[in-house]
Every structure is written in structure tokens, then in C-alpha cells.
MDAnalysis code that builds the backbone (N, CA, C; Angstrom):
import MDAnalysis as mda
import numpy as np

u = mda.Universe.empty(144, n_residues=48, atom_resindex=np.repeat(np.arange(48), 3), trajectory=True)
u.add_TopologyAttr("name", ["N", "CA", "C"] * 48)
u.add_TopologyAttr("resid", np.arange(1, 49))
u.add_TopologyAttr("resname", ["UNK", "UNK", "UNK", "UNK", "UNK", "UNK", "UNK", "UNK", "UNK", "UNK", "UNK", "UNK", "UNK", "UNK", "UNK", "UNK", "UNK", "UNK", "UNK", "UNK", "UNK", "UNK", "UNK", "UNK", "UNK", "UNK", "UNK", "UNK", "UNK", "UNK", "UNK", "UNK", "UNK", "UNK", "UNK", "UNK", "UNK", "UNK", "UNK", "UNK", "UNK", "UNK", "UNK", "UNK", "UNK", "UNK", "UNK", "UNK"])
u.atoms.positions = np.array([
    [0.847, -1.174, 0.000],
    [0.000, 0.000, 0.000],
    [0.899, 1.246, 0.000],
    [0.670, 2.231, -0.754],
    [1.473, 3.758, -0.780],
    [1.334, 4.479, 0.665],
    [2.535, 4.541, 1.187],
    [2.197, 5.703, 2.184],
    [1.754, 7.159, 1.137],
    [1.040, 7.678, 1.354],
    [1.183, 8.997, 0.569],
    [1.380, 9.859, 1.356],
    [1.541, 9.720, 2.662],
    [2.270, 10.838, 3.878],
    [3.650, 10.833, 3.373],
    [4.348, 9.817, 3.408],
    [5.885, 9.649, 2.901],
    [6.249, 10.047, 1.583],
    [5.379, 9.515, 0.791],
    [5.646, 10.016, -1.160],
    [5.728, 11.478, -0.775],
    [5.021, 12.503, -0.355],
    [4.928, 14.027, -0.305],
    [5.635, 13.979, 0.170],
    [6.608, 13.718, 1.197],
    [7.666, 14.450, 1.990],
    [9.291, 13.829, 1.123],
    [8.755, 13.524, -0.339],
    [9.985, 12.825, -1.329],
    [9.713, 13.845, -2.128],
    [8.961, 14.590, -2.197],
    [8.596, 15.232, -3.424],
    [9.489, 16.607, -3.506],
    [9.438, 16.573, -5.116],
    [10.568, 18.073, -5.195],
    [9.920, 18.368, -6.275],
    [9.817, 19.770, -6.368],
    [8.947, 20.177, -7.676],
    [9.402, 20.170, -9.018],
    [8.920, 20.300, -9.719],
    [9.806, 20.340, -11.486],
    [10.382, 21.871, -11.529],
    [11.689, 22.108, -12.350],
    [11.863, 23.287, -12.435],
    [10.990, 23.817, -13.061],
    [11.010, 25.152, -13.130],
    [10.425, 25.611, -14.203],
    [10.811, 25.879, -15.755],
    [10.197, 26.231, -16.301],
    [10.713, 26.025, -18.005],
    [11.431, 27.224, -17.913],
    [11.755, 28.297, -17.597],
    [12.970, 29.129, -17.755],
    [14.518, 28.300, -17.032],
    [13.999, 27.914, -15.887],
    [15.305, 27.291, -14.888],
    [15.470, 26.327, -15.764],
    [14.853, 25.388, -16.237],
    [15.521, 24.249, -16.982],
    [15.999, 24.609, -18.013],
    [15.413, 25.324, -18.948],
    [16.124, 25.890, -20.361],
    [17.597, 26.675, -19.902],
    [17.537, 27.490, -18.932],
    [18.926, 27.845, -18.146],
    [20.011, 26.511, -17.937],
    [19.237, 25.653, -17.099],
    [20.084, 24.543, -16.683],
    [20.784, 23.607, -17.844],
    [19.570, 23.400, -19.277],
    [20.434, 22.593, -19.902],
    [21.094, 23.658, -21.030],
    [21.339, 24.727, -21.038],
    [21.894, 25.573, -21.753],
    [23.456, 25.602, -21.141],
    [23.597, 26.083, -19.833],
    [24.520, 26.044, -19.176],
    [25.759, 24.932, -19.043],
    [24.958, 23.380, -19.290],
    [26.226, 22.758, -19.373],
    [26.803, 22.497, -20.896],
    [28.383, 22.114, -20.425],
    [29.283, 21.935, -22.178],
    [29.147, 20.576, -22.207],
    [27.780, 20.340, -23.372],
    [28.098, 18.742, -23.584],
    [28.371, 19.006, -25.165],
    [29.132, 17.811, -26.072],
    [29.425, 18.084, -26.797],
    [28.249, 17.117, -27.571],
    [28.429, 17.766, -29.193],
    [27.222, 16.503, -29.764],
    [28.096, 16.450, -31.286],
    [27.433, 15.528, -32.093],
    [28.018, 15.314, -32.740],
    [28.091, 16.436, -34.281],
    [27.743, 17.321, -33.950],
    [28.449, 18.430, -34.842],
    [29.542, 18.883, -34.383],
    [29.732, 19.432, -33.089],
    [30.723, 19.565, -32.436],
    [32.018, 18.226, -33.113],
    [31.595, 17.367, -32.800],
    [32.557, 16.186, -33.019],
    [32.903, 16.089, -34.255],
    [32.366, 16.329, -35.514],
    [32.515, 16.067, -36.620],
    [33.606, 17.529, -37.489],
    [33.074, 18.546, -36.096],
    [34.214, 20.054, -36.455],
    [35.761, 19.341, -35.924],
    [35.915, 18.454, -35.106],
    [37.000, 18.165, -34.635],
    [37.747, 17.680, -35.548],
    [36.691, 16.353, -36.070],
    [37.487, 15.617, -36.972],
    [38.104, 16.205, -38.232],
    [37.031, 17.180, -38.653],
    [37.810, 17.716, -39.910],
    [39.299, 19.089, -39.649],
    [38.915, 19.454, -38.322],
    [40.187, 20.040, -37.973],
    [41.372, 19.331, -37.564],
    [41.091, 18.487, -37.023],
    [42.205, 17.251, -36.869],
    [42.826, 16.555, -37.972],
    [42.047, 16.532, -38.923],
    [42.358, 15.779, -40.771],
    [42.972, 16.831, -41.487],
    [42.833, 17.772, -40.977],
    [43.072, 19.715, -42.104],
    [44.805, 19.619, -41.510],
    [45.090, 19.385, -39.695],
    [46.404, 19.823, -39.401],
    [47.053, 18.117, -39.625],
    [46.753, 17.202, -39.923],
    [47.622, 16.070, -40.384],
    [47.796, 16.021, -41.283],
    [46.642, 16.520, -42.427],
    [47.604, 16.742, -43.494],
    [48.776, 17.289, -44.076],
    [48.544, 19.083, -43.258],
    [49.511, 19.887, -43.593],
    [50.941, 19.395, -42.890],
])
């Protein structure tokens, strides 16, 4: 059976849509455009 006294005192609210759009703006993850600028800069200075 659910305590639901206990579930509420687990509970944390959702950010909000500004704080989250902040939050995942803020971190450096890389993706694969990023990755694919590497490779061709990495292929541009081995060649030369």
C-alpha cells in the first residue's frame, strides 16, 4: 500500500521552463556536430 504521507515528503517540484532551459543551456556537452568540427580540424592539421 502507498504511504502517501511519505511520497509528499519525497517530493521536489519540477523546475520551471525558464530554470531548466537555463540549466540545460549552461552545461558543455558536446554533440556530434561539435565532433565532426574536430574531426575535420584534426584531418586539415595532419595533413599539412
Amino acid at each position: 500500500m502507498i504511504n502517501f504521507e511519505e511520497e509528499i515528503k519525497k517530493f521536489h517540484p519540477s523546475l520551471e521552463v525558464e530554470d531548466a532551459e537555463e540549466a540545460i543551456y549552461n552545461q558543455d556537452m558536446t554533440d556530434m556536430a561539435d565532433l565532426m568540427i574536430k574531426v575535420i580540424k584534426d584531418s586539415k592539421t595532419v595533413k599539412e
